[in-house]
C-alpha positions, 0 to 999 in steps of 0.5 A: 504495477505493485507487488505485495511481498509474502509478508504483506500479503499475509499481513494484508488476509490477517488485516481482512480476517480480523475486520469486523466490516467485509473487506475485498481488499487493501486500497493504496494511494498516494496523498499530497503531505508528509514530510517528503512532499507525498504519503502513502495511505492505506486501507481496508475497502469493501469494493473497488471505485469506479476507475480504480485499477485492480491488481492480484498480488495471489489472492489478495487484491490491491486497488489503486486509484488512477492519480495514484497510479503512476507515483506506485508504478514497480512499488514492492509494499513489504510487512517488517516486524522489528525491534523499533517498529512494525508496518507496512514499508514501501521500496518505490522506484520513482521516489527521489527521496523518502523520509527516515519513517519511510511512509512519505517520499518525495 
């Protein structure tokens, strides 16, 4: 469904770590907005909703809620650390287009 590279997943356990709330996971969701039409969210949860589908990417959890479920289908969420910048980035197949900062598609 989604995948987390080793980087993410390690941004993902120091994001955890360094909460100062309990966390059990990382939500990612797909909002309407952005420049492309869709943006990515993000963010540290303490318990999945209700309906959410719950993905193991090792021992770190991704939740999903089910609207967003078909737009992240074979989503690889990676962690880049660069000259320019540094964050989350997503290689998501069913985007027709994305942005340049590559946190909205369309």
């Amino acid at each position: 469904m989604i995948q987390l590279t080793n980087a993410a997943r390690d941004a993902v356990r120091s994001a955890i770590a360094g909460s100062s709330n309990p966390a059990e996971g990382i939500r990612i969701m797909v909002e309407a907005g952005g420049c492309s039409g869709f943006k990515y969210m993000m963010g540290l949860v303490s318990a999945p909703e209700k309906d959410d589908i719950v993905v193991l990417c090792d021992d770190v959890k991704v939740f999903v809620d089910r609207e967003s479920s078909p737009h992240l289908e074979g989503t690889t969420v990676d962690f880049v650390v660069s000259l320019e910048q540094s964050g989350f980035s997503f290689d998501n197949p069913n985007a027709a287009s994305k942005c340049s900062c590559g946190k909205s598609f369309n």
